[in-house]
C-alpha positions as CSV (number, residue, x, y, z in Angstrom):
1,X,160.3,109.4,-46.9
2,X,163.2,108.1,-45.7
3,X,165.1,110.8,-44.7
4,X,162.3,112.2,-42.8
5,X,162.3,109.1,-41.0
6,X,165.6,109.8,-40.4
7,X,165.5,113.8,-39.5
8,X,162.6,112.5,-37.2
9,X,165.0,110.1,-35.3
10,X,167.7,112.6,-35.5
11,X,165.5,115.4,-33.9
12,X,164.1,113.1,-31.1
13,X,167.2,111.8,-30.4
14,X,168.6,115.3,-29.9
15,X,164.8,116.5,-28.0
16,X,166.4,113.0,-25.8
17,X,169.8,114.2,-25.0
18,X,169.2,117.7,-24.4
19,X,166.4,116.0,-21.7
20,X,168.9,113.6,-20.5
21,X,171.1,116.9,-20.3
22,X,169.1,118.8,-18.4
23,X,167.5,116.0,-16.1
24,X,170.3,114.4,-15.4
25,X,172.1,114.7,-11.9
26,X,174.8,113.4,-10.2
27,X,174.9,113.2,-6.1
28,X,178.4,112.3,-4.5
29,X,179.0,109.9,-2.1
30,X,179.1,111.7,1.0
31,X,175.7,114.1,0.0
32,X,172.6,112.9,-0.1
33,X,169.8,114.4,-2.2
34,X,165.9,115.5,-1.6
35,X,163.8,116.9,-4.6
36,X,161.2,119.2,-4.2
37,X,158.1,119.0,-6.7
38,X,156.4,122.3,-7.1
39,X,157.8,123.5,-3.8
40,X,156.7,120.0,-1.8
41,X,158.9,117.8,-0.6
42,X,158.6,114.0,-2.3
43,X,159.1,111.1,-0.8
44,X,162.6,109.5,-0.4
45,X,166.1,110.2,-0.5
46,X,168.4,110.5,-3.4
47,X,171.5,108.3,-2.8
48,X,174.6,108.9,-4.4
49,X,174.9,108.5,-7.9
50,X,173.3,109.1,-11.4
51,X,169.8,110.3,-10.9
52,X,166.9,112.1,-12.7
53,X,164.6,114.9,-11.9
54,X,161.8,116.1,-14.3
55,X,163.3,120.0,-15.9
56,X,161.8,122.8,-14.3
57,X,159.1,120.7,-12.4
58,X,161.6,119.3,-9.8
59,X,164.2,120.6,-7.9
60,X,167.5,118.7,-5.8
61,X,168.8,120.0,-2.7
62,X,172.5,118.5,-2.3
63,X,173.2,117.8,1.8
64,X,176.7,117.2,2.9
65,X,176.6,114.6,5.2
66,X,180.4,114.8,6.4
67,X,181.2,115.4,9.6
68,X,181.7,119.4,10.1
69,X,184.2,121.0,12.3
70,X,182.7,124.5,13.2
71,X,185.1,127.1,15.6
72,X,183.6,129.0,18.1
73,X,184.7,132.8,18.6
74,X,186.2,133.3,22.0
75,X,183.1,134.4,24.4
76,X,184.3,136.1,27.1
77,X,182.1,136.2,31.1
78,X,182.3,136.0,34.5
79,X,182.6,132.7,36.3
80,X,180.6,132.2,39.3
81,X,183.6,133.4,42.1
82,X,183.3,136.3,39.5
83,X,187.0,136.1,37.3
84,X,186.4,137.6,34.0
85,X,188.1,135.0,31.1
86,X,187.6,134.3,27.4
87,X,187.0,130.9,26.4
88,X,187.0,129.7,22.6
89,X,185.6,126.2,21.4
90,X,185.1,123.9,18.8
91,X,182.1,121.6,17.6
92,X,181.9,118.7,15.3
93,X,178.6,118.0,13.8
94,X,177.0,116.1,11.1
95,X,173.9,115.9,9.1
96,X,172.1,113.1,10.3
97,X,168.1,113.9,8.5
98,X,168.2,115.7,4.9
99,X,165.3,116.5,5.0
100,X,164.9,118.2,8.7
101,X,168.1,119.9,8.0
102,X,166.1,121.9,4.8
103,X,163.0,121.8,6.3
104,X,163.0,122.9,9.9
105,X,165.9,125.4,9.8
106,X,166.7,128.1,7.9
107,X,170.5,127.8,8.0
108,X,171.6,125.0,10.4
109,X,175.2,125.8,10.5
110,X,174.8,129.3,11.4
111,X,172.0,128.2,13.8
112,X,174.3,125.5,15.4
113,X,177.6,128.3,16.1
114,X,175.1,130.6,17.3
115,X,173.7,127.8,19.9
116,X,177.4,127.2,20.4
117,X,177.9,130.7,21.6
118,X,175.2,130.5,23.7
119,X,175.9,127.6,25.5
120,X,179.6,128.0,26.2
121,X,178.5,131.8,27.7
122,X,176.1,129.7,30.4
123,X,178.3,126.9,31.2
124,X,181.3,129.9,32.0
125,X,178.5,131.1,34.2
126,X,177.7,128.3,35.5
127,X,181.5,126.8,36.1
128,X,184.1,128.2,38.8
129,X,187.7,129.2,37.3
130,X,189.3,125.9,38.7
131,X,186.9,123.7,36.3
132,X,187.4,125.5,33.9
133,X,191.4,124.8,34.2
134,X,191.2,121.1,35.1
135,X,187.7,119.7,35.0
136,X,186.9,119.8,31.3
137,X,185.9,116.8,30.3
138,X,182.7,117.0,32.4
139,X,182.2,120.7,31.1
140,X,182.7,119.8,27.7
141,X,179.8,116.9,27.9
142,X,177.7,119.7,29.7
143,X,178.7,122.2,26.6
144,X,177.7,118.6,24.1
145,X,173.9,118.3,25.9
146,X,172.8,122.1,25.6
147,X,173.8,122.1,22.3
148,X,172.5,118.9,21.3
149,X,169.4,119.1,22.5
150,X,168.1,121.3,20.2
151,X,169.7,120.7,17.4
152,X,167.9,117.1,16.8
153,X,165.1,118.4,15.6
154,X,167.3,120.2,13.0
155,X,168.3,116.8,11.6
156,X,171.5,117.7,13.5
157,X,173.5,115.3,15.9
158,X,177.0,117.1,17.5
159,X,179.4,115.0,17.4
160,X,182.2,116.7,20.3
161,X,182.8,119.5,21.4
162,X,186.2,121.3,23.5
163,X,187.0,124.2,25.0
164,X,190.4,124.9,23.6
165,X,191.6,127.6,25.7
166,X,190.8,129.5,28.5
167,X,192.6,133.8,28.3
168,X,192.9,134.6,32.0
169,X,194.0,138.3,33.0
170,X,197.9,138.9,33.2
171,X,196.9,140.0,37.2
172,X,195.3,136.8,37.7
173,X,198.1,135.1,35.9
174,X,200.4,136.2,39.2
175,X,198.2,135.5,41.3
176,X,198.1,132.2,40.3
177,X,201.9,131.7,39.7
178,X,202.8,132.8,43.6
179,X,200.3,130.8,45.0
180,X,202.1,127.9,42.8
181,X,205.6,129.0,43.8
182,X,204.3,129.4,47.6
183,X,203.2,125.3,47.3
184,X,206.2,124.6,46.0
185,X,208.2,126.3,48.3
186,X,206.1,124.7,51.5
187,X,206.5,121.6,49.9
188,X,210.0,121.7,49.7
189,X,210.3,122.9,53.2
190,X,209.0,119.7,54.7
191,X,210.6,117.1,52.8
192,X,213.6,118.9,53.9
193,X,212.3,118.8,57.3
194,X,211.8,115.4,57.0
195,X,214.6,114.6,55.5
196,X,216.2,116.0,58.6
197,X,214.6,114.2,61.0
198,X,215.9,110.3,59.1
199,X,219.4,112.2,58.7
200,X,219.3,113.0,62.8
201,X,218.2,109.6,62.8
202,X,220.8,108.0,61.7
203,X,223.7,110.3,63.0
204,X,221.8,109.3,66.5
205,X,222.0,105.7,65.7
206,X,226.0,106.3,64.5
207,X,226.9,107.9,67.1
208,X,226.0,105.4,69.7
209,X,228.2,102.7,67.3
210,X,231.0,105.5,67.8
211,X,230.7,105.6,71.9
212,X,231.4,102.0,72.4
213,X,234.5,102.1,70.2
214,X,235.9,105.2,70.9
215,X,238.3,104.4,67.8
216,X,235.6,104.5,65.2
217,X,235.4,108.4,65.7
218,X,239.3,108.6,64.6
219,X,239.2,106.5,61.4
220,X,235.8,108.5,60.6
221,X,238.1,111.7,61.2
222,X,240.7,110.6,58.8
223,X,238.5,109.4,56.8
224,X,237.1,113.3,56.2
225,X,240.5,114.6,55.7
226,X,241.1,112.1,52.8
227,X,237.7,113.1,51.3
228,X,239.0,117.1,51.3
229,X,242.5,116.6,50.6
230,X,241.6,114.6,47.5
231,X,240.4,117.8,45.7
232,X,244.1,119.4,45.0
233,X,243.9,122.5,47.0
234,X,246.4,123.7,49.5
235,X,244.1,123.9,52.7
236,X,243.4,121.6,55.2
237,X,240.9,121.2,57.8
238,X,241.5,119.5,60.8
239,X,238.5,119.4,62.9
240,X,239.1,119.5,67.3
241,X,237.1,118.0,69.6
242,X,234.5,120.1,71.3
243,X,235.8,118.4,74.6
244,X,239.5,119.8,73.9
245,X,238.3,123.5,73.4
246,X,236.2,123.5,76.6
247,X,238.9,122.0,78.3
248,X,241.4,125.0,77.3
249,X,238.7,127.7,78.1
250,X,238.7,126.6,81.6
251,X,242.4,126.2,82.0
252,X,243.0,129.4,80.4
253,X,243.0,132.7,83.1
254,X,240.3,134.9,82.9
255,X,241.4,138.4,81.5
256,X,242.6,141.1,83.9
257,X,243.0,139.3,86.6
258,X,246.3,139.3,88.7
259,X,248.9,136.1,88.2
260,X,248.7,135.5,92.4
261,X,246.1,136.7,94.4
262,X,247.5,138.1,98.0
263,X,247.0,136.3,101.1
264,X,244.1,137.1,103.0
265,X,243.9,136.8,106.7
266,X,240.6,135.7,107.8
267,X,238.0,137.9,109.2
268,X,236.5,137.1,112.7
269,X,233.0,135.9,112.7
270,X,230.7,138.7,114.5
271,X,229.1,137.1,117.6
272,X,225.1,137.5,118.6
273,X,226.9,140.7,121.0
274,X,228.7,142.7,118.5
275,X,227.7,145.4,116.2
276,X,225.8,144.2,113.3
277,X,227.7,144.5,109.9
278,X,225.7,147.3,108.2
279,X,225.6,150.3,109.9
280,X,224.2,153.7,108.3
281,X,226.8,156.3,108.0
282,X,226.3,160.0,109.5
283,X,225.7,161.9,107.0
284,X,225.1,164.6,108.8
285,X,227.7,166.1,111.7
286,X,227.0,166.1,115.7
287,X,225.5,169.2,117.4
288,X,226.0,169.5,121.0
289,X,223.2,170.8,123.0
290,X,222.7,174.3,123.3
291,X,225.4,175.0,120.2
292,X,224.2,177.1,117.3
293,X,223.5,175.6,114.1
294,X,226.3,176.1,111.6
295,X,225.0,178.7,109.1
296,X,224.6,178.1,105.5
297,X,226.7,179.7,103.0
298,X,224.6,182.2,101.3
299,X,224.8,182.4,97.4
300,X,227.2,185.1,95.8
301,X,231.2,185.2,96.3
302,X,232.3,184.9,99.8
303,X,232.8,188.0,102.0
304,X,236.8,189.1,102.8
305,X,237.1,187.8,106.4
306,X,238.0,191.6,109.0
307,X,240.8,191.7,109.8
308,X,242.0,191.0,113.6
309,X,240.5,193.1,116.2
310,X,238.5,195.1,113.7
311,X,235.3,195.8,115.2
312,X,232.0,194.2,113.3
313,X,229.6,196.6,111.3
314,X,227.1,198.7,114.1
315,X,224.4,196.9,114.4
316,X,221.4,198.2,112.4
């Protein structure tokens, strides 16, 4: 009797463990649990911890409730002043409803990169290439509301999303680097310009100090020649005075030009009777009346003159 009592107790203890075995389940901190009951969903969320489910009645779907970081593949489109670039991103989600996330989507981390995708196609559309470059932050909360609201009803809430990087083509890369260098350049240009105009400035203001001691301008002129011979060379620059160089051009004879010019006796002044100055030379010589115009000389060599009192040729 007794050790039937005890093969009894044996056997149910081992009919216990191998229910406790199979029964038995164990959800992490970070998942949380739902149980399905001949294919319905019960009532209530598993926390994390030891918990039990009736064998091959109920079933327990594990949901990670972590915060997921999901990359999303470089889309490439046309932004609205029509540039073609390729844009990648990332999204962080999390599970915020088990049970929706099971229930109402298939896969919600496929359907979440493939919303992704979709979105960040329409906002390049949307979006001209210089937001896209510098005004991210509003595109990335754009990017955060079309994917967000649908995946609520998925038990899904995104966390943040950012467009990494933005591929321009290597022609539009040039384009973009000469119109920088070009800004640069013009920039330069005037704060040289005005940098000019404080130095002119100043010398203006200088050289009026200069002028009313006409000393200053020496001791600034040795001063320069201290500054340059200070640097060991051999050469020195003396600068003249403008005023001095002028002065020598003019007191300097002008080239070709005789040492003394000849004395010149002074020429009457015409009165209102005589001749005027300009008179129009004959070109032409007198005729007399009644004398025979000279005859041209016809083309060819000249005839021999006949010789004296030779008679002419009869007349024809």
């Amino acid at each position: 009797m007794l050790q039937e009592v005890l093969t009894a107790a044996v056997a149910a203890g081992a009919a216990v463990a191998v229910y406790a075995g199979v029964a038995a389940r164990v959800v992490r901190q970070y998942e949380r649990g739902i149980v399905f009951r001949f294919g319905r969903l019960r009532e209530g969320i598993r926390g994390p911890g030891f918990t039990m489910v009736l064998p091959f009645v109920d079933r327990l779907h594990k949901v990670n409730m972590q915060i997921v970081t999901m990359p999303v593949p470089a889309q490439e489109g046309i932004t609205r002043d029509n540039v073609t670039v390729r844009v990648d991103a990332v999204v962080y989600f999390k599970v915020v409803d088990p049970a929706n996330a099971i229930i109402e989507v298939e896969d919600y981390r496929f359907a979440v990169s493939q919303m992704a995708q979709t979105s960040l196609r329409s906002i390049i559309g949307k979006s001209d290439l210089d937001d896209l470059l510098s005004n991210r932050e509003q595109l990335n909360q754009g990017l955060e509301l079309m994917i967000d609201s649908p995946a609520v009803g998925w038990g899904v809430q995104i966390d943040r999303v950012e467009i990494k990087d933005v591929s321009l083509p290597e022609t539009m890369k040039r384009s973009m680097a000469r119109q920088a260098e070009a800004d640069r350049e013009r920039r330069a240009r005037v704060i040289n310009a005005d940098a000019e105009l404080q130095a002119s400035k100043k010398l203006a203001e200088a050289a009026a100090v200069m002028s009313e001691q006409p000393a200053a301008l020496q001791l600034r002129l040795l001063q320069t020649v201290v500054a340059v011979a200070a640097e060991k060379n051999s050469t020195l620059v003396l600068p003249f005075p403008v005023e001095l160089l002028r002065f020598l051009e003019r007191a300097a004879p002008a080239p070709g030009a005789p040492d003394s010019a000849p004395a010149q006796t002074p020429t009457p002044t015409p009165t209102a009777s005589a001749q005027p100055a300009f008179t129009e030379p004959d070109t032409m010589p007198a005729v007399e009346a009644g004398a025979a115009e000279p005859a041209l000389p016809l083309e060819g060599p000249a005839a021999p003159a006949p010789p004296a009192g030779a008679e002419g040729p009869p007349a024809g």
